[in-house]
TORPA-4810 file (N, C-alpha, C, O; in nm, 3 decimals):
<nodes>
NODE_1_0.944_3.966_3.141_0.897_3.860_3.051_0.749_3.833_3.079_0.701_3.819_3.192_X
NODE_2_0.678_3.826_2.957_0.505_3.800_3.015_0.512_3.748_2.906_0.547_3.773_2.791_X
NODE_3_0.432_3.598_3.019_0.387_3.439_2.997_0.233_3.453_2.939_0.129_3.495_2.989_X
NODE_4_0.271_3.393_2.795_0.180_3.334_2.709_0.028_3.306_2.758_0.020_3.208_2.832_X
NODE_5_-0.079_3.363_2.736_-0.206_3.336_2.779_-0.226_3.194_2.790_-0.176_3.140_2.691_X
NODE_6_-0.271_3.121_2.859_-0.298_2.945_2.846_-0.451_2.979_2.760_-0.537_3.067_2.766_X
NODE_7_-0.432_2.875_2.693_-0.552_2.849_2.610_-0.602_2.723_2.630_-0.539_2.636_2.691_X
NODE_8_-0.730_2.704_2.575_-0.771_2.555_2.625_-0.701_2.471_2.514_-0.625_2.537_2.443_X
NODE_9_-0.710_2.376_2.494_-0.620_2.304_2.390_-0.713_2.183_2.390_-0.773_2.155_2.494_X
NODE_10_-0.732_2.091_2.254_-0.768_1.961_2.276_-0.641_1.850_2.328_-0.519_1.846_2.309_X
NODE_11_-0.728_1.776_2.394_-0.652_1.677_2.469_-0.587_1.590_2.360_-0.657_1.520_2.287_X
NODE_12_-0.374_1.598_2.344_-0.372_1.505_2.271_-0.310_1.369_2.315_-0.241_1.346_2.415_X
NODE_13_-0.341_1.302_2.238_-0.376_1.151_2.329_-0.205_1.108_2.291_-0.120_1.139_2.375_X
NODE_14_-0.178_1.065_2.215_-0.034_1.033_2.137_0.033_1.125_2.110_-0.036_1.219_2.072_X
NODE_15_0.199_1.157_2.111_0.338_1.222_2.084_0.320_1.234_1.939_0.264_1.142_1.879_X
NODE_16_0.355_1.322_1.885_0.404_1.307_1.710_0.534_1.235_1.728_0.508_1.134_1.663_X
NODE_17_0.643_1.221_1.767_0.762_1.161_1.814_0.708_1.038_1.771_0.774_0.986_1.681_X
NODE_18_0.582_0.960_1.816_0.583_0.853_1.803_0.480_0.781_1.667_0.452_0.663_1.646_X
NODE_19_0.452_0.872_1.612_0.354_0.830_1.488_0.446_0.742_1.382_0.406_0.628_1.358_X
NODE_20_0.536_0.776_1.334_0.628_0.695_1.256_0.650_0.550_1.281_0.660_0.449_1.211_X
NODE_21_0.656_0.580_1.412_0.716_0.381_1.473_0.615_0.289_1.476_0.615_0.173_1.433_X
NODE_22_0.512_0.364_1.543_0.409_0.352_1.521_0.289_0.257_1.475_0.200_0.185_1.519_X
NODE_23_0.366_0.322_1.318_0.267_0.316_1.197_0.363_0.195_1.183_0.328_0.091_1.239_X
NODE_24_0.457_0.196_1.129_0.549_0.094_1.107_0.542_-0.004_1.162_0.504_-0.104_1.102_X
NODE_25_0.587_-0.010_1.340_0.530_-0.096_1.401_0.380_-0.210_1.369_0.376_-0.327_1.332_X
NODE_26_0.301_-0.136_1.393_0.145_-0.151_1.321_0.165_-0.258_1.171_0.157_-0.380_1.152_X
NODE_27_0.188_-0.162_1.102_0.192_-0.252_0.937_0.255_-0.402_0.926_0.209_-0.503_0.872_X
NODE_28_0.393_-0.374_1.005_0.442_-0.502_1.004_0.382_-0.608_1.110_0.374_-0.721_1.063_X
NODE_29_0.347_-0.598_1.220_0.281_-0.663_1.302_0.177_-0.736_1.221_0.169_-0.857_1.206_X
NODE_30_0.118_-0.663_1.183_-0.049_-0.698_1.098_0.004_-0.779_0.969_-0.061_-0.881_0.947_X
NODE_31_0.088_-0.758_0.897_0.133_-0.836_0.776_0.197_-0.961_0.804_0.204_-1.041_0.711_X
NODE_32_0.253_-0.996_0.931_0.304_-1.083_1.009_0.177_-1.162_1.056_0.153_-1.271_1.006_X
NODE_33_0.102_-1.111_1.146_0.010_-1.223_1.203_-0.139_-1.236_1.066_-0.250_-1.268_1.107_X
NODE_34_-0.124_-1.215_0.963_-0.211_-1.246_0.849_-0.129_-1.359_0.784_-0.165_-1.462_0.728_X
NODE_35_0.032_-1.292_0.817_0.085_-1.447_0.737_0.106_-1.583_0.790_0.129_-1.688_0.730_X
NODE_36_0.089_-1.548_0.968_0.068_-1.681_1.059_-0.059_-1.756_1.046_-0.080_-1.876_1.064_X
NODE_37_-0.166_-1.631_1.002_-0.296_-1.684_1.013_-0.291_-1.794_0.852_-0.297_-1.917_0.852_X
NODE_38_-0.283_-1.724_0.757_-0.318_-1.793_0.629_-0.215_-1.969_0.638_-0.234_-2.077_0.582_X
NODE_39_-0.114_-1.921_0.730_-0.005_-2.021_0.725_-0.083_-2.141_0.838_-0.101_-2.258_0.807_X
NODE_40_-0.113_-2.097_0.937_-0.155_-2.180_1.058_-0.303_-2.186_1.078_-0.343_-2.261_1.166_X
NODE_41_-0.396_-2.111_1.001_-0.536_-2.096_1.034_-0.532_-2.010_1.148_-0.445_-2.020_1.235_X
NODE_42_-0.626_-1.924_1.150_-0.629_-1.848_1.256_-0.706_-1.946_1.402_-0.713_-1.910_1.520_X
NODE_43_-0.730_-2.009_1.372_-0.750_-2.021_1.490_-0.638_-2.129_1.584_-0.669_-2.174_1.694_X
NODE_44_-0.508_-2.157_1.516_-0.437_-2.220_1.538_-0.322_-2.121_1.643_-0.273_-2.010_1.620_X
NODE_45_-0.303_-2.225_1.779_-0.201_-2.159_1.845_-0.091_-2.042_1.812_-0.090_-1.928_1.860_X
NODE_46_0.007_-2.103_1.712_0.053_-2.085_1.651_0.010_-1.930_1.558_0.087_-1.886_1.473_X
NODE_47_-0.118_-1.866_1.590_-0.128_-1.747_1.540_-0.142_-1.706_1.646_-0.085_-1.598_1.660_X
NODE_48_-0.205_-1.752_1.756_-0.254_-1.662_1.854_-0.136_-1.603_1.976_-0.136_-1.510_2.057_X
NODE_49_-0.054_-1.698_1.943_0.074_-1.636_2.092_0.126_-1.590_2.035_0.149_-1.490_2.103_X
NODE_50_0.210_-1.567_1.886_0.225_-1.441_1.827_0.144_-1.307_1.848_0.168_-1.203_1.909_X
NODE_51_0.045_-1.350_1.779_-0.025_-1.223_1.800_-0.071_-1.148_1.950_-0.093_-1.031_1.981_X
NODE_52_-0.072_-1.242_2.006_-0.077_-1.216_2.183_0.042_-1.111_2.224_0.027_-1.006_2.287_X
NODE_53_0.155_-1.163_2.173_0.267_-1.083_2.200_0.251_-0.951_2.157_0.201_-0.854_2.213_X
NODE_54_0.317_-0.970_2.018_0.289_-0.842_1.947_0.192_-0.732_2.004_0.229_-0.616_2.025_X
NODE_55_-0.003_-0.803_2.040_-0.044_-0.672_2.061_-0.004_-0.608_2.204_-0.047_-0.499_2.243_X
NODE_56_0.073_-0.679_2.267_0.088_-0.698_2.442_0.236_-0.546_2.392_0.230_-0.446_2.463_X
NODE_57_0.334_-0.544_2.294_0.440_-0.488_2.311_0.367_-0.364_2.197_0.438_-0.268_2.169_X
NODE_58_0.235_-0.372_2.138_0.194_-0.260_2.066_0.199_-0.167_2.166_0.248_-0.056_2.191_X
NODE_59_0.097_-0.292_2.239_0.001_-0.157_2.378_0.122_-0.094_2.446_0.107_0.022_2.484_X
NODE_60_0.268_-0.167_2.470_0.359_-0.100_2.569_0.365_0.019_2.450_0.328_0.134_2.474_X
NODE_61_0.404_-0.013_2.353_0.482_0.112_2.303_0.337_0.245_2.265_0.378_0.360_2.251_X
NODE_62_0.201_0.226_2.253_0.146_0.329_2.244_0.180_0.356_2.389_0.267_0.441_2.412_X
NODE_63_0.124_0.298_2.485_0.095_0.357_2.624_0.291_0.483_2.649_0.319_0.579_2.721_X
NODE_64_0.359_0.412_2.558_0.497_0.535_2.635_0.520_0.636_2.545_0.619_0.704_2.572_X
NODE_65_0.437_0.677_2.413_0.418_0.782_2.358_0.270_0.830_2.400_0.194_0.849_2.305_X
NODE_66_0.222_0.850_2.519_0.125_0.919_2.525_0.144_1.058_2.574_0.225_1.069_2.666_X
NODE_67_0.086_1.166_2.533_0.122_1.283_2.545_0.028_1.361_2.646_-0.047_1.422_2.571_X
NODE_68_-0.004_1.388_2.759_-0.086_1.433_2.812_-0.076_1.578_2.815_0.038_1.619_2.833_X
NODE_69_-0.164_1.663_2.802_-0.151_1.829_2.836_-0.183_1.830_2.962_-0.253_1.758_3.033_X
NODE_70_-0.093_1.962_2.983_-0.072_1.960_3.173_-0.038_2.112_3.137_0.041_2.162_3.056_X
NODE_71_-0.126_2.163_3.226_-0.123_2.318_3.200_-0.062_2.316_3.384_-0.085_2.209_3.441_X
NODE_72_0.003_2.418_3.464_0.040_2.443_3.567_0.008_2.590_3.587_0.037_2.693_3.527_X
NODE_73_-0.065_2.561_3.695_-0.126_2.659_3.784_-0.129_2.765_3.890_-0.200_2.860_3.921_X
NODE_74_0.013_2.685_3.943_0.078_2.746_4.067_0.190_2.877_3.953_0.216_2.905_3.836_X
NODE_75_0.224_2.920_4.111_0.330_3.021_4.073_0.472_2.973_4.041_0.542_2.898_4.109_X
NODE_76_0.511_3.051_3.887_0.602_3.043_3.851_0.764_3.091_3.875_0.861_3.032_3.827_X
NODE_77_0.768_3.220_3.966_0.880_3.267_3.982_0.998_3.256_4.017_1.101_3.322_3.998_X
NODE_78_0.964_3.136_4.090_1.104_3.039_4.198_1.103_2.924_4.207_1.185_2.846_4.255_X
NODE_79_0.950_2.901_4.131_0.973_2.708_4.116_0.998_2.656_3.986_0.957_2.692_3.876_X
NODE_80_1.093_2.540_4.031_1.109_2.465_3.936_1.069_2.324_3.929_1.109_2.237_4.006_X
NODE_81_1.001_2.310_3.848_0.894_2.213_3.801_0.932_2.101_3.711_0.964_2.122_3.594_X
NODE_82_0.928_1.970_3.771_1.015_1.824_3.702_0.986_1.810_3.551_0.876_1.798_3.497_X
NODE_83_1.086_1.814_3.505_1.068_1.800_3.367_1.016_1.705_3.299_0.971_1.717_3.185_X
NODE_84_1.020_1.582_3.378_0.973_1.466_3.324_0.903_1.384_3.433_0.925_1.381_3.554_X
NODE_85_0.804_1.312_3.353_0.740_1.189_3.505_0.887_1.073_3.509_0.974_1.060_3.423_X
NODE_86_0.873_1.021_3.608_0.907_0.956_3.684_0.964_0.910_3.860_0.896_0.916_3.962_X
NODE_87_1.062_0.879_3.849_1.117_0.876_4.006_1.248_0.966_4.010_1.333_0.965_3.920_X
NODE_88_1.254_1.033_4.113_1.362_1.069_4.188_1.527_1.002_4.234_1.523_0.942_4.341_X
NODE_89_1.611_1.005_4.194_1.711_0.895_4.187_1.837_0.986_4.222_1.925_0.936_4.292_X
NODE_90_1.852_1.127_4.173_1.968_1.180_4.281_1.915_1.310_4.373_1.831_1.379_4.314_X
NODE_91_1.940_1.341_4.468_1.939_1.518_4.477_2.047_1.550_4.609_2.043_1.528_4.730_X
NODE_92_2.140_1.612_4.518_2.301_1.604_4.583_2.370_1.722_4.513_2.343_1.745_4.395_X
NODE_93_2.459_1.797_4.579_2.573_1.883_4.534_2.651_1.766_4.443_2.667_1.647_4.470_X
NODE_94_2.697_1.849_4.315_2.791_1.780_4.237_2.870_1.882_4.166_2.833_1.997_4.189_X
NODE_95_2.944_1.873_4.105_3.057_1.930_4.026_3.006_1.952_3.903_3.029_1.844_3.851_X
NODE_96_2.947_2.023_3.813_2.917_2.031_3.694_3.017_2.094_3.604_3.044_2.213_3.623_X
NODE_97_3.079_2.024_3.504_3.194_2.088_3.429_3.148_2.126_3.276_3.244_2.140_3.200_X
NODE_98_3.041_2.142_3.225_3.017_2.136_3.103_3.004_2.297_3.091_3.072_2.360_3.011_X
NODE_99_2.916_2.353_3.174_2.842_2.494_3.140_2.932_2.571_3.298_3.033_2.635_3.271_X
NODE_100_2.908_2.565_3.391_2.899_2.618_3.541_3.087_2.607_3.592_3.166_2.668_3.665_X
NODE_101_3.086_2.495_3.503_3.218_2.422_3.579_3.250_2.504_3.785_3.346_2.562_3.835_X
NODE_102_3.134_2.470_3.832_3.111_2.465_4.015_3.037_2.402_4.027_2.970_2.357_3.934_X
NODE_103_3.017_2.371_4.163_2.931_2.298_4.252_2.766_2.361_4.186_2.738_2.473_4.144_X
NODE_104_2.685_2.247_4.197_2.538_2.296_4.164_2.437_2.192_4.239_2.474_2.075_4.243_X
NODE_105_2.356_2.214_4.276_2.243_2.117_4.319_2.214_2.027_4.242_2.173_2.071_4.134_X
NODE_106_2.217_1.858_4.254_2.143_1.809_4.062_2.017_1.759_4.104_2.051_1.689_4.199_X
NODE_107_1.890_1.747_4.095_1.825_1.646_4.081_1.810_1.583_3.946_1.798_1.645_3.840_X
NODE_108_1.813_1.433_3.965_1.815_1.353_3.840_1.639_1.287_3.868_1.592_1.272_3.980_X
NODE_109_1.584_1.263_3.770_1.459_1.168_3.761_1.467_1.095_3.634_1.471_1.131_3.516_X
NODE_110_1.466_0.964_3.706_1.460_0.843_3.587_1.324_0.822_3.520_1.240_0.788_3.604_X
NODE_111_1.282_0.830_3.411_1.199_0.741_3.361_1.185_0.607_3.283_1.222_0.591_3.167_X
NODE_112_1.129_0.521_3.357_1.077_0.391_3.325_0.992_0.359_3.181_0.893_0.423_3.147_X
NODE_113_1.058_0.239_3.099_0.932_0.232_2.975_0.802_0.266_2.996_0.733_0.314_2.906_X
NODE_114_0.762_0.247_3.104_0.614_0.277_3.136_0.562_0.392_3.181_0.450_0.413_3.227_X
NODE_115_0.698_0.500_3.158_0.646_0.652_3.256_0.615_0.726_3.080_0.643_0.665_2.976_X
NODE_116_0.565_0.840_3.084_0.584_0.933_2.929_0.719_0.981_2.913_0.798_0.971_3.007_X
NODE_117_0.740_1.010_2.850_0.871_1.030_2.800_0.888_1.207_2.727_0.991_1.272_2.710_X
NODE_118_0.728_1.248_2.694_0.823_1.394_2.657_0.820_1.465_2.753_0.760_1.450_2.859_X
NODE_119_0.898_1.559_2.714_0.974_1.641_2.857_0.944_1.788_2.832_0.926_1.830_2.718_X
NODE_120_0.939_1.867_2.942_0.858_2.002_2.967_0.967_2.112_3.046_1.035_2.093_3.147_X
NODE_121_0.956_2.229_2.964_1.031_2.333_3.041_1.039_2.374_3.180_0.929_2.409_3.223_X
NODE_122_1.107_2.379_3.240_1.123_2.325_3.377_1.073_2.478_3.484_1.008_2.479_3.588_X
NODE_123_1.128_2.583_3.413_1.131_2.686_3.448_1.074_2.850_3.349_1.089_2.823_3.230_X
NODE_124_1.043_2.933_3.358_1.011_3.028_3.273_1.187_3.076_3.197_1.291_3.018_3.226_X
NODE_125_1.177_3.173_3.114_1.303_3.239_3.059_1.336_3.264_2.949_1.256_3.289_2.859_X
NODE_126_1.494_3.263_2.932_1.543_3.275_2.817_1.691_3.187_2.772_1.806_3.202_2.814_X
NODE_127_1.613_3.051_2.625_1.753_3.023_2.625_1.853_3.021_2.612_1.873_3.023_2.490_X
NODE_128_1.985_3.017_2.689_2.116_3.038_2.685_2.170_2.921_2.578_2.228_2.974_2.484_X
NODE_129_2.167_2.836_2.573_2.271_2.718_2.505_2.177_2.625_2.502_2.083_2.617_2.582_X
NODE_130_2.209_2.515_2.365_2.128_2.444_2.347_2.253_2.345_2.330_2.322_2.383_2.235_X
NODE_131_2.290_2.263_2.374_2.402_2.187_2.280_2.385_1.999_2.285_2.306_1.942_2.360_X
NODE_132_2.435_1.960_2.231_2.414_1.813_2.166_2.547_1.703_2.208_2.653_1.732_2.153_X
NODE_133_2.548_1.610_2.278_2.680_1.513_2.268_2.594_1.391_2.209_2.474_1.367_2.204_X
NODE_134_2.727_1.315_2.161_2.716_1.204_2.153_2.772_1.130_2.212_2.879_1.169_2.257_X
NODE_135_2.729_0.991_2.240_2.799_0.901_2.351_2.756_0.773_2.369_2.731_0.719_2.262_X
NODE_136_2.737_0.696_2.474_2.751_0.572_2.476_2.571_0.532_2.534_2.490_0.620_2.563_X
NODE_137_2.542_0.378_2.540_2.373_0.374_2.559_2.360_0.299_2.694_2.262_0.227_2.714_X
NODE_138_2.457_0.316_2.787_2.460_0.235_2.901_2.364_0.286_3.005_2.343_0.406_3.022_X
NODE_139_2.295_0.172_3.087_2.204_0.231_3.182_2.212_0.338_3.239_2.317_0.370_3.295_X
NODE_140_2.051_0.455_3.237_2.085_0.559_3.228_2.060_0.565_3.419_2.061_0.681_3.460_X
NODE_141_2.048_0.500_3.488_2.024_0.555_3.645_2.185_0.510_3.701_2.204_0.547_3.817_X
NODE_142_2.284_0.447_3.646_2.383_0.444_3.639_2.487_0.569_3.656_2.528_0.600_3.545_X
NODE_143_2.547_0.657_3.765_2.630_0.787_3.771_2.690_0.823_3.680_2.695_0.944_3.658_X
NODE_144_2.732_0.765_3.628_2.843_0.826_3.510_2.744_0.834_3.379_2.782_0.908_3.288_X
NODE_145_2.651_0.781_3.368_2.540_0.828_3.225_2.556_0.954_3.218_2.558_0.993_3.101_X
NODE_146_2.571_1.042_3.303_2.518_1.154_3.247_2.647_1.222_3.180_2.633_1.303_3.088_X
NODE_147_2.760_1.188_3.225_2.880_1.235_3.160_2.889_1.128_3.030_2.904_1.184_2.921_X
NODE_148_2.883_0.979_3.028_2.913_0.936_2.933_2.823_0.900_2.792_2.845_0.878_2.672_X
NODE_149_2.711_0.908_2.885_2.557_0.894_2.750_2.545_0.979_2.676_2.569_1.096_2.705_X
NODE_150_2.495_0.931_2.541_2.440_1.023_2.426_2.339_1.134_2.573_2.282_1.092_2.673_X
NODE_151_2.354_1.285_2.522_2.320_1.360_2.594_2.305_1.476_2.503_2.358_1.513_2.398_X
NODE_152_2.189_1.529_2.604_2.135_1.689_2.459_2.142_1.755_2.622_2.092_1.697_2.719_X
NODE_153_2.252_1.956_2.633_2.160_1.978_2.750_2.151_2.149_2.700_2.225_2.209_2.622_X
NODE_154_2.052_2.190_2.764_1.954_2.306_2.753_2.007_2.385_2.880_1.979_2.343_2.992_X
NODE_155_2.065_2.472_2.866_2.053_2.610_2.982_1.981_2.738_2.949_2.001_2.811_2.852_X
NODE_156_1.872_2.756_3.069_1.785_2.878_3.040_1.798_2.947_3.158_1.797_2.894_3.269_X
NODE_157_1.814_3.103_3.129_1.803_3.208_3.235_1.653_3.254_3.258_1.580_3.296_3.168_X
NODE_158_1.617_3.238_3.394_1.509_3.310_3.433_1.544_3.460_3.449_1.646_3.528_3.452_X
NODE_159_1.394_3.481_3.458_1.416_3.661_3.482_1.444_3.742_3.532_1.432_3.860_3.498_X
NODE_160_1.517_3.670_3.687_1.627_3.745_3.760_1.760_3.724_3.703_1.798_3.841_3.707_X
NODE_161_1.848_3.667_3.659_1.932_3.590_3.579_1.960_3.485_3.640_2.080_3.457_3.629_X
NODE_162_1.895_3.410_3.704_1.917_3.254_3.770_1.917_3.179_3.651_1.845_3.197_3.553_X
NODE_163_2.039_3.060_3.676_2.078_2.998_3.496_2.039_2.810_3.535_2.112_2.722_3.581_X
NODE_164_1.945_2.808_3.506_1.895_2.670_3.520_1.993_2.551_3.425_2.041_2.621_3.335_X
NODE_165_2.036_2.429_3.407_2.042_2.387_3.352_2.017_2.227_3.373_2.048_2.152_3.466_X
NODE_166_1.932_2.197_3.224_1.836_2.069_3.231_1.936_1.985_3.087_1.991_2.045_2.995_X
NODE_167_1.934_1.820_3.112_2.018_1.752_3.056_1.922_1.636_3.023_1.864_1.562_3.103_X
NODE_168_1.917_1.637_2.910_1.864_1.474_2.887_1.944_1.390_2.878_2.059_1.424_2.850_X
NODE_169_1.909_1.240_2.900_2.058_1.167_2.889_1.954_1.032_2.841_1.841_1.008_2.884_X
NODE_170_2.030_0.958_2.740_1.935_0.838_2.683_1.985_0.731_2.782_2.072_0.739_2.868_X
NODE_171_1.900_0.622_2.746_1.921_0.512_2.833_2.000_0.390_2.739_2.058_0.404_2.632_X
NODE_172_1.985_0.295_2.802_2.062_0.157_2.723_1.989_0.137_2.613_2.040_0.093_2.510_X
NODE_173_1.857_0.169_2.621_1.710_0.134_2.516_1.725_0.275_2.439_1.764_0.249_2.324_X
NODE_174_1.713_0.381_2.453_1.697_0.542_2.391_1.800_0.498_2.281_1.903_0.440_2.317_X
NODE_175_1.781_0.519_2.166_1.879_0.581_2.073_1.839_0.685_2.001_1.908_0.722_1.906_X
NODE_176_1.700_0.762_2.039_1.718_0.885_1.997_1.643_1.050_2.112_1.534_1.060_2.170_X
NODE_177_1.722_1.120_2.106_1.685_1.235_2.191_1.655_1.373_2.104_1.732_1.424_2.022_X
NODE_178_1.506_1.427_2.147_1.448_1.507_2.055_1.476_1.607_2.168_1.447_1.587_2.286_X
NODE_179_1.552_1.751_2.103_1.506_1.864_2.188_1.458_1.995_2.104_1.526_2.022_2.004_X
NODE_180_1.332_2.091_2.140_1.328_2.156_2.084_1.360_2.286_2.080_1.326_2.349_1.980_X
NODE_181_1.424_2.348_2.176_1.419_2.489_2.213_1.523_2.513_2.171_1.612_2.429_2.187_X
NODE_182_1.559_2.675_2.079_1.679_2.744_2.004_1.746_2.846_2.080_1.673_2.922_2.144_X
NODE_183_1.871_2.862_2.086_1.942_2.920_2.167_1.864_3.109_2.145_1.865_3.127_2.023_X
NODE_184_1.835_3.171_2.178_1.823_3.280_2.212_1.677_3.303_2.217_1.639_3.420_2.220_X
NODE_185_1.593_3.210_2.217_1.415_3.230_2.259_1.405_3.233_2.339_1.495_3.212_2.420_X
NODE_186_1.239_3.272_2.380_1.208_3.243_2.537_1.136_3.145_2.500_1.092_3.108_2.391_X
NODE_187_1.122_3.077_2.698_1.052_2.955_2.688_0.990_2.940_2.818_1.053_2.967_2.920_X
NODE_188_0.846_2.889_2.819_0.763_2.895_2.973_0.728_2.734_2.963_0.713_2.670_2.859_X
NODE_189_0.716_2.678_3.112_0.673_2.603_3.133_0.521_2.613_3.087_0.440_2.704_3.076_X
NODE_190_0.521_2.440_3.059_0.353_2.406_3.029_0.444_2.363_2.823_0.404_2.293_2.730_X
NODE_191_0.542_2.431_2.838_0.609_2.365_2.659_0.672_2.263_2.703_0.707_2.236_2.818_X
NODE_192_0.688_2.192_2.578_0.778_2.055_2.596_0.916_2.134_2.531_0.933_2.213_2.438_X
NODE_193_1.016_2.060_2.642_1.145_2.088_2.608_1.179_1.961_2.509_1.284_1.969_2.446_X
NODE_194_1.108_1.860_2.494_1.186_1.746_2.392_1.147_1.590_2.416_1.072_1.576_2.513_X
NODE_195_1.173_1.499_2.365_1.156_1.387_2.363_1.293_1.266_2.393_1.401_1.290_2.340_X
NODE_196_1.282_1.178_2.451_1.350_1.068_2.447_1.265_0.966_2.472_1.187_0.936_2.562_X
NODE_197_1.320_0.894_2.315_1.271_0.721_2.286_1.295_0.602_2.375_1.410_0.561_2.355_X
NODE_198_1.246_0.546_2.447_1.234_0.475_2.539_1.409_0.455_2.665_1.531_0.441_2.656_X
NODE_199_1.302_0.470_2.765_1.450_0.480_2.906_1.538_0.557_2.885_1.638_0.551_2.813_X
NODE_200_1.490_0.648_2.963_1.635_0.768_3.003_1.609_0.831_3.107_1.530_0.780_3.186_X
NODE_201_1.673_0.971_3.138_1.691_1.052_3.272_1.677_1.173_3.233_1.705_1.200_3.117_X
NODE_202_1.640_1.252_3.301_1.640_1.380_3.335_1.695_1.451_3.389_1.626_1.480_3.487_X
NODE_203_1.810_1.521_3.390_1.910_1.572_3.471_1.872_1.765_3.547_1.850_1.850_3.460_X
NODE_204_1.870_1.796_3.647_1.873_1.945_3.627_1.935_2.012_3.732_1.924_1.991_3.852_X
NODE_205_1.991_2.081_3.683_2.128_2.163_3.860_2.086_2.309_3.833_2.060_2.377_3.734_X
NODE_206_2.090_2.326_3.960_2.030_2.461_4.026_2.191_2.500_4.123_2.289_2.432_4.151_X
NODE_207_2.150_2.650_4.151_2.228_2.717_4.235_2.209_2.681_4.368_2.097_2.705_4.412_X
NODE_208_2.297_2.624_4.453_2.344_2.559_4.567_2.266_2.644_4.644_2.292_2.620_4.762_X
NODE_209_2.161_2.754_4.632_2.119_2.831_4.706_1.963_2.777_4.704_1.873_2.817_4.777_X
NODE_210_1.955_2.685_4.608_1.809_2.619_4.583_1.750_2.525_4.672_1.807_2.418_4.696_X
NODE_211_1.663_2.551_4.713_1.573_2.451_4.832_1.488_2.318_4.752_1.369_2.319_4.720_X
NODE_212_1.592_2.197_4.731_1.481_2.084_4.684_1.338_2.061_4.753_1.321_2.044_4.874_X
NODE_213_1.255_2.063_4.669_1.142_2.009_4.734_1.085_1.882_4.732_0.974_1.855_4.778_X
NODE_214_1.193_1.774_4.660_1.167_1.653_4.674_1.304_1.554_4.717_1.418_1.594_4.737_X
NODE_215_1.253_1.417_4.725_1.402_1.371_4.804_1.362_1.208_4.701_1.253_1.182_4.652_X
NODE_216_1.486_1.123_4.695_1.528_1.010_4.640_1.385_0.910_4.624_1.315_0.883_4.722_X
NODE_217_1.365_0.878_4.534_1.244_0.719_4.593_1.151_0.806_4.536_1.057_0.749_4.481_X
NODE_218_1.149_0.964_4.532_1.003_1.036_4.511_0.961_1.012_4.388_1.044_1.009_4.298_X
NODE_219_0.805_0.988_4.358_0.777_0.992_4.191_0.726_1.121_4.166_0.666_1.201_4.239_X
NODE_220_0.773_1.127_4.012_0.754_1.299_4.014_0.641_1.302_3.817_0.625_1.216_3.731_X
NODE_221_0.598_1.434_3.828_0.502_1.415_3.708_0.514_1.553_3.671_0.495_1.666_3.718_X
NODE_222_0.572_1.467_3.520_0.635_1.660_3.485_0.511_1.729_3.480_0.395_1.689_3.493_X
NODE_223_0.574_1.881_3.451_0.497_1.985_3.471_0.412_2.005_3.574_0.334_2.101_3.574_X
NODE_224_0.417_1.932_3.657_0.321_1.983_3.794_0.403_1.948_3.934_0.409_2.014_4.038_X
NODE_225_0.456_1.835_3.906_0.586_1.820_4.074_0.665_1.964_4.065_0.699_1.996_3.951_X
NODE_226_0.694_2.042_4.157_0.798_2.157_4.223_0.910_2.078_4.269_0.876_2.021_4.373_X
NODE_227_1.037_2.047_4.236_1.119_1.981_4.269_1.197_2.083_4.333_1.284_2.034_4.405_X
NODE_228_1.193_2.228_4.330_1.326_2.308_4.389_1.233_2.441_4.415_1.125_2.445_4.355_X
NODE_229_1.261_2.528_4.485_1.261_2.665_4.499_1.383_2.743_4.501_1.476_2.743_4.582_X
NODE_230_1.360_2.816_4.384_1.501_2.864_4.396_1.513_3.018_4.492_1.627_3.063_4.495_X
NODE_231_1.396_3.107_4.574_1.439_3.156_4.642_1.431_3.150_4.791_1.419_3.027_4.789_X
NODE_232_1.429_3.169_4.880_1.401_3.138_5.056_1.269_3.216_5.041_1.195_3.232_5.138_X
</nodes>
């Protein structure tokens, strides 16, 4: 398999994921505090802690569709690279019954409203399965989210046939999960594997033969944290 030349790219500042809400967001906000203003005078309280708010929960929601490009530099052959920013919250043998049904390594990383939210191919390859559940919106750092939450998960073979598999799982807040990769492409890190709309997790299990390179409490930033090596 030979990985895509990196090209320079312009820096993009905002998700397309998030232009819609956005805009929407935006329009109504603004048609709202014009109608506090004409109603209360603008310079009346009464416009201003509205509008205080509003731009206070604009700024949250641009700042968690921001999209940063993150090209990765290091070597690709055995590392696997966090799919998403945030923190570290499992890395433990578990039972995986969906794809593996055996024991697999998981690390999970939560992200916070305030971490980015799209998510990046973890590993080089080719994908095996793309598949989709639906399910429930309960806190996603919660153990059982990942079995019981709305969940999208992605298995890709690297080029020895090592079979990665990465799980998005929404949070109490997420009600929607974007993934993009089609079952029989290839796919290199430095792509986004997908999107989830505010609070969720990152799930990914490796072969019990995999050396984590990070541990619980850790904050991690996709596409550039090495969370595993998968050979000695």
């Amino acid at each position: 398999m030979v990985r895509p030349l990196k090209k320079i790219k312009k820096n993009i500042r905002l998700h397309s994921e998030g232009t819609t809400t956005l805009i929407v967001f935006g329009v109504c906000a603004t048609v709202l505090c014009l109608l506090l203003g004409y109603a209360f005078t603008f310079q009346s309280v009464w416009f201003w802690i509205p509008f205080s708010i509003l731009l206070a929960i604009y700024l949250v929601t641009v700042n968690f569709f921001r999209c940063p490009i993150r090209l990765y530099d290091g070597d690709t052959e055995d590392s696997v690279l966090a799919p998403c920013d945030g923190k570290v919250v499992v890395v433990e043998e578990v039972d995986e019954n969906e794809y593996f049904h055996d024991r697999r390594l998981m690390v999970s990383i939560f992200m916070s409203l305030f971490n980015v939210h799209a998510n990046w191919i973890p590993v080089d390859g080719v994908v095996k399965m793309v598949r989709h559940h639906n399910g429930r919106f309960s806190a996603a750092w919660l153990p059982k989210a990942s079995l019981d939450n709305e969940r999208s998960t992605v298995v890709i073979e690297t080029a020895d046939g090592t079979e990665v598999l990465v799980r998005q799982v929404a949070g109490a807040v997420a009600r929607r999960i974007v993934t993009y990769p089609a079952e029989g492409e290839e796919c290199f890190v430095d792509e986004h594997l997908g999107f989830i709309k505010f609070g969720s997790r990152v799930d990914v299990y490796l072969p019990l033969s995999a050396r984590p390179q990070v541990e619980v409490g850790q904050p991690t930033t996709g596409n550039h944290t090495v969370i595993a090596k998968l050979k000695d």
